[in-house]
C-alpha positions, 0 to 999 in steps of 0.5 A, spaced: 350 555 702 345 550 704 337 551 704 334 547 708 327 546 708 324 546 715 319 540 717 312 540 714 308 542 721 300 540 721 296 545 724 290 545 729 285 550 729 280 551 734 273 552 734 268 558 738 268 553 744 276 553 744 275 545 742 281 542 738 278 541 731 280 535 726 283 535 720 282 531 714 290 528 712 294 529 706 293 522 704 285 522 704 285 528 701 290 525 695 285 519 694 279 524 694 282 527 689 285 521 684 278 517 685 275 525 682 280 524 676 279 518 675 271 517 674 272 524 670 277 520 665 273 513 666 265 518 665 269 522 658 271 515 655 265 512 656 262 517 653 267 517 647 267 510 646 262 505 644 261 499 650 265 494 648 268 487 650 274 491 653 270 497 657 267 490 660 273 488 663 276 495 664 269 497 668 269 493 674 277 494 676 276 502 675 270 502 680 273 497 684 279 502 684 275 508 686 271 504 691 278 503 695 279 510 695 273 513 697 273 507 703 278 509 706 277 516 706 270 515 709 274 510 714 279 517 716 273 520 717 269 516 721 275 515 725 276 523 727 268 524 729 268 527 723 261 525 721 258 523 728 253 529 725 251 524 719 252 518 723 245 516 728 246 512 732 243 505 732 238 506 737 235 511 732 233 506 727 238 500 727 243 503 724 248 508 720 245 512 715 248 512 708 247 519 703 
């Protein structure tokens, strides 16, 4: 007897104005995840070990690395208007505003 697995099915929800409401996607969420990993590893380390020539190689590459993470799930939510609400817009004051 074979159990097949039914298709991973993504669901939308719908707010008070009967409006389709976006979701953040299962990549983005594992990059927020691996980045929170990361720098909690990355800060432990730190704190268990004096700074050295080796941690001045390996600092850069580790920020680098958390940056894209974060990047491209900023990327995601700017896409969907998911931070239209913390964006202004340009006519305001020049530009995005960055918390």
């Amino acid at each position: 007897m074979h159990n097949k697995n039914p298709p991973q099915t993504v669901s939308a929800r719908r707010d008070d104005l009967n409006t389709m409401q976006e979701h953040l996607s299962i990549e983005a969420y594992h990059k927020l995840n691996r980045a929170c990993e990361t720098l909690h590893f990355f800060g432990s380390d730190l704190r268990r070990h004096e700074i050295n020539g080796l941690s001045q190689l390996y600092t850069p590459q580790i920020l680098s690395y958390v940056h894209e993470d974060i990047s491209h799930v900023l990327e995601e939510l700017k896409a969907k208007g998911l931070c239209r609400d913390f964006i202004a817009p340009s006519s305001v004051n020049g530009g995005e505003h960055h918390v």
